[in-house]
N, C-alpha and C positions, 0 to 999 in steps of 0.2 A: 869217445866223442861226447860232448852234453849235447842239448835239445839239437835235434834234427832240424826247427826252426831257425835254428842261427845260421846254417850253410848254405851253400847253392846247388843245383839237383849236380852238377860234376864233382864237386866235393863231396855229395853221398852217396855218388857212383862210386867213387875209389874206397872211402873212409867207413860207411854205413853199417851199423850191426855187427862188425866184425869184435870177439872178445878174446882177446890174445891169453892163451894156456901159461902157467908156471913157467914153460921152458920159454919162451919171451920170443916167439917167431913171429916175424916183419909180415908174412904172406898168410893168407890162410890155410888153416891145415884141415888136411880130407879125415875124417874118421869115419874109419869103413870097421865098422861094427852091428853088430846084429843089435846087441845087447849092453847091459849096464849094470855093473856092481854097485849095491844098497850097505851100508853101513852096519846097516842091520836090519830083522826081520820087521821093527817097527816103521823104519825109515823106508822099503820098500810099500808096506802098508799102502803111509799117508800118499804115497806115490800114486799109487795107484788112483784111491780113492779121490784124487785129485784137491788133498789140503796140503799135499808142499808140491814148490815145483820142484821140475829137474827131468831127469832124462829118465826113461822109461825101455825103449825101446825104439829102433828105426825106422821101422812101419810109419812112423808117427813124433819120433822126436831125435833126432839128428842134428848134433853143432853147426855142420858145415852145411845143412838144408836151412836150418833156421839161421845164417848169418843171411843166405841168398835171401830168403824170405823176408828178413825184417828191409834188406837194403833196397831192395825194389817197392817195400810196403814204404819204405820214404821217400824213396824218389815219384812217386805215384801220388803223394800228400795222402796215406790209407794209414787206418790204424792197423791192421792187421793185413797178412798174409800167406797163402797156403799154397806150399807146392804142390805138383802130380806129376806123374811121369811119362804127361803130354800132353798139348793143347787140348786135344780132345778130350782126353781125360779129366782135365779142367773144368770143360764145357758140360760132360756129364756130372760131373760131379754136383755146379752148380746145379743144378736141373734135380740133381738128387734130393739133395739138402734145403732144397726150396720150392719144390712141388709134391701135389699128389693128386690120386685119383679124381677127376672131376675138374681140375687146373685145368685155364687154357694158356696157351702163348700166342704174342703177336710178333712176328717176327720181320724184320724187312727179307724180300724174295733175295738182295743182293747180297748172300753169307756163303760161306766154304759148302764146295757142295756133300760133306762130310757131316757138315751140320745137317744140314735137309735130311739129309738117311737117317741122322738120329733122331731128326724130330720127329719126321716120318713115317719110319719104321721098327723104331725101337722104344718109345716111348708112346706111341699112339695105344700098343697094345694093351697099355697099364694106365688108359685112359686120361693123356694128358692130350689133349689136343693144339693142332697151329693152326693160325691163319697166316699168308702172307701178304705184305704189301706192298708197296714202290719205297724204297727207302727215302726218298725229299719228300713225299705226300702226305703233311700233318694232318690233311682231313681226311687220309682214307687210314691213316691211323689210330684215328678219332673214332670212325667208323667201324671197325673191329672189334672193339672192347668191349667186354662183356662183363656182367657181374661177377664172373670167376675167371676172368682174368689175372692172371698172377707177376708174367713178366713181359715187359716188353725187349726183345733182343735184336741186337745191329751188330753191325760193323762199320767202322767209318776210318776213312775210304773203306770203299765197297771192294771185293775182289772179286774181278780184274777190271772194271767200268771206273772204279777209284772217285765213285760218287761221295758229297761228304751229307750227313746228315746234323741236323741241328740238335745240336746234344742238348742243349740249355731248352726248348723247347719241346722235344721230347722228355725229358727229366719229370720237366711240369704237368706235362701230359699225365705219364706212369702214377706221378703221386696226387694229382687228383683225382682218381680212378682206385686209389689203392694197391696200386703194382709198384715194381721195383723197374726200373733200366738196368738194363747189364750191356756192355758195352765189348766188345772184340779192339782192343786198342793193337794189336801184331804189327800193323805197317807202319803203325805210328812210334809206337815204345813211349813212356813217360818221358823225351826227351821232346821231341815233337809234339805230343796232345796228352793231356792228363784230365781223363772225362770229369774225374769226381770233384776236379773245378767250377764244372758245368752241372752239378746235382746228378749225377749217375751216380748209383748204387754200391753196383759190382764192375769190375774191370776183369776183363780175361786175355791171358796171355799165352801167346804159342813161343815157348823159349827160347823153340827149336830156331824161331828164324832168328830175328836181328837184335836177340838178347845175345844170343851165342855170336853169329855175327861172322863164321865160318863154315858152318856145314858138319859140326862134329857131334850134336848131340842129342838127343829126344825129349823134351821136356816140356810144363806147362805152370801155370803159378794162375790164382786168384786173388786180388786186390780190391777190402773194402771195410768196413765195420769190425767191431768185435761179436756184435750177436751175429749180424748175416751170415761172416765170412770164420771170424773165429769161434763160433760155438755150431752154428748149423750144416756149413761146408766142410770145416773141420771133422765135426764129426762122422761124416763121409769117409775121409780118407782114413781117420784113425781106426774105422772098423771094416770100411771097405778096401783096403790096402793100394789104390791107385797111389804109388810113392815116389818120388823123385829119388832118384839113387847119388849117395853121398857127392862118387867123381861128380856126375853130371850138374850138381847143384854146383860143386867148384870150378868149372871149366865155365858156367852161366855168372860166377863171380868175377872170375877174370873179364869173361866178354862186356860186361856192365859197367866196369872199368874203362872202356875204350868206347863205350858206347855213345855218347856226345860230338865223339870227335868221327866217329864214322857214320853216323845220321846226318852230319852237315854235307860229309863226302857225296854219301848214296844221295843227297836231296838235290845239292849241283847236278853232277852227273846225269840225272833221271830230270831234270827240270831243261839242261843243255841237249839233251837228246832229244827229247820229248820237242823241241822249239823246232832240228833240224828234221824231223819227222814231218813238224806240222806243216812243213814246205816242199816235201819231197812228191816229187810227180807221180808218185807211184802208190801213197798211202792218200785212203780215203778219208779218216777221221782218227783223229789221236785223242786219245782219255788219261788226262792227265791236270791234277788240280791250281797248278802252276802257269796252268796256260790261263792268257784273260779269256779266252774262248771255254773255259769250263763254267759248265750252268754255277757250282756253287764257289767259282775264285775267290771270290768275295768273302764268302764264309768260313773258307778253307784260312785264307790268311789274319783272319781276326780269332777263330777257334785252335789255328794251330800255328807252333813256333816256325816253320819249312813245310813242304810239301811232299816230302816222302819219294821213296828212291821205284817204287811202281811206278810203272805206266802200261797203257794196253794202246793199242794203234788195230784200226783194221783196214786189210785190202779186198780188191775186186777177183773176184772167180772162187770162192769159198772153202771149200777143205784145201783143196790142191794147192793152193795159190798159196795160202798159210803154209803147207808143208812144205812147198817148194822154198821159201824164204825161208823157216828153220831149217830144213836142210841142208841149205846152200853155206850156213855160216860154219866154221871152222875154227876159230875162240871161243864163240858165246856158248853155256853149258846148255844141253835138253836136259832138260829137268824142270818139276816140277815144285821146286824147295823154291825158297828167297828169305833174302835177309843173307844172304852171303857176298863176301869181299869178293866171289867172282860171280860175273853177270850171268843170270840164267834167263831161259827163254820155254816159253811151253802153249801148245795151242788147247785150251781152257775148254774148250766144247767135247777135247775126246781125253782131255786128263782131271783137272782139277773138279770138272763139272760131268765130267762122263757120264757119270751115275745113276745123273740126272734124267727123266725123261725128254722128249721133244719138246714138247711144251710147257714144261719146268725151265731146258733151257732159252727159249723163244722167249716166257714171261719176265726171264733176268735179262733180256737182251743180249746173249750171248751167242752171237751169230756165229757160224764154220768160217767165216775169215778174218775173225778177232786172233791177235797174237799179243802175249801179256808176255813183259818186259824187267825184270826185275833188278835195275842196273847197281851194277857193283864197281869197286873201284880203280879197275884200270883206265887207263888213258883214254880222253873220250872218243879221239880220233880212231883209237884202233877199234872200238866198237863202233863205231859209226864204220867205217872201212867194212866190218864184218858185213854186219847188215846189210850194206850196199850190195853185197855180192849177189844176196836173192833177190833183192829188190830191185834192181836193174835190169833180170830178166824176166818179170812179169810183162 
């Protein structure tokens, strides 16, 4: 391909970074290799020492990782891009490559409660400290910042309230203050929101969901800069060995491939549901950015292309009530995963956010009769049909 400028993001969904070997294969091909024959003991050298490029080893330089890498680093509008070998892995990483002791973060309360443990509990002890705060509240975001503040970190939509926060205003925030925005783009994918439109930073991505887009893989990728992302994050992985593995980076090229055309699916679907929800006698409140009943609708549909295939809905009588309605359905998956062609379903107060304590989860507003929704693409009616089974006997 020439410039990435001249195509459209579904065009470097399919086309993007891919550099076809001698033998002149149409698809891309997995190299599962450890390692890399040098021509010679000078030409491994400069390798090393980083004055030529080329392949090294796959810890860290991988064909079939860096085709995934560069194609999403274009469909995202990033100079650079760095796989891991999972969202979270991602998420530590940045944090790796861009803090130290004496760093604070400011993070919105409304993030995976996966993150919270790590900010928590695993980074507190090596003196990086959080605060949290409502993710729409720019002036309690304001309010937080400190002299050694370092980043401000989101998700938008929020999981599972699917709040959207103002990236462009937050951005501004970050770089007047001297911090960076990093953004959780998962629900979104660069098909639907691409923050670094909006002056964010870092982009981080969980691959696992609706890159892959079936349920098959583990993985994670960072999107942003060449010093932020290609020389600081990078070098995290290159010595810290969090590595995406060859398949999994080719099974996330495939799914990037189809990914345009199943983000419009999930976004119907989840926006069609979400409508028959918000009428149902039996659901007290639906969170879903599609609806004009969401606080940030307005902001949702000028910051992003669709509204994403999440939704959360809560009912009356709290754990039980919830469990009773996931139990009662007989299509819908339990589970905790999303971003898959089959719809899942999971109650967020004793899975996703478990973790968390009481009032960790009370502060996210994650009540015992929130049930989050992560619609996939079968027929809407037969998911609606499912759902009804529990929800009619509340």
């Amino acid at each position: 391909m020439t410039d990435n400028n001249d195509y459209a993001l579904e065009t470097l969904a399919v086309r993007a970074g891919q550099v076809r070997t001698p033998e002149g294969e149409h698809a891309e091909p997995i190299f599962t290799t450890s390692s890399y024959v040098f021509d010679s003991a000078a030409e491994a050298a400069a390798r090393f020492k980083g004055e030529s490029p080329g392949n090294i080893y796959s810890r860290f330089t991988n064909p079939t990782v860096r085709t995934f890498e560069e194609r999403l680093a274009a469909m995202e509008g990033g100079a650079r891009c760095v796989a891991t070998a999972s969202g979270m892995a991602a998420i530590l990483s940045t944090c790796l490559g861009l803090l130290q002791q004496g760093d604070h973060i400011v993070s919105s309360r409304a993030i995976f409660g996966s993150t919270v443990v790590l900010f928590n509990k695993y980074l507190a002890p090596f003196g990086v400290e959080t605060s949290y705060v409502p993710l729409t509240d720019l002036a309690a975001w304001q309010a937080a910042i400190r002299p050694e503040t370092k980043l401000l970190f989101l998700e938008t939509p929020s999981n599972p309230l699917t709040e959207v926060a103002d990236i462009q205003a937050l951005a501004d925030l970050a770089h007047e203050n001297g911090a960076l925005l990093v953004v959780d783009n998962c629900f979104c994918t660069p098909v639907l929101q691409q923050p670094l439109r909006f002056g964010a930073d870092v982009i981080i991505h969980s691959a696992t969901k609706y890159i892959d887009g079936q349920g098959r893989c583990i993985g994670g990728a960072v999107v942003g800069d060449e010093e932020t992302v290609g020389e600081k994050i990078y070098g995290v992985i290159r010595t810290g060995g969090p590595s995406l593995s060859p398949f999994n980076a080719w099974v996330f090229l495939k799914g990037l491939e189809t990914l345009a055309v199943r983000m419009k699916a999930h976004s119907d679907n989840a926006l069609a549901l979400a409508r028959w929800l918000d009428v149902h006698p039996k659901v007290a409140r639906v969170h879903h950015p599609g609806l004009d009943s969401h606080p940030q609708h307005e902001l949702a549909a000028r910051q992003q292309s669709d509204f994403g295939g999440v939704l959360s809905f809560e009912v009356e009588g709290g754990q039980a009530a919830a469990w009773q309605v996931i139990d009662s359905t007989a299509l819908l998956s339990i589970t905790a995963n999303l971003g898959d062609t089959k719809t899942t379903i999971t109650h967020p107060a004793t899975t996703t956010h478990g973790r968390l304590t009481d009032a960790e989860r009370a502060e996210a507003s994650i009540g015992d009769g929130l049930i989050r929704i992560a619609v996939g693409l079968e027929h809407q009616d037969d998911i609606r049909r499912d759902l009804d089974r529990g929800l009619s006997r509340l």
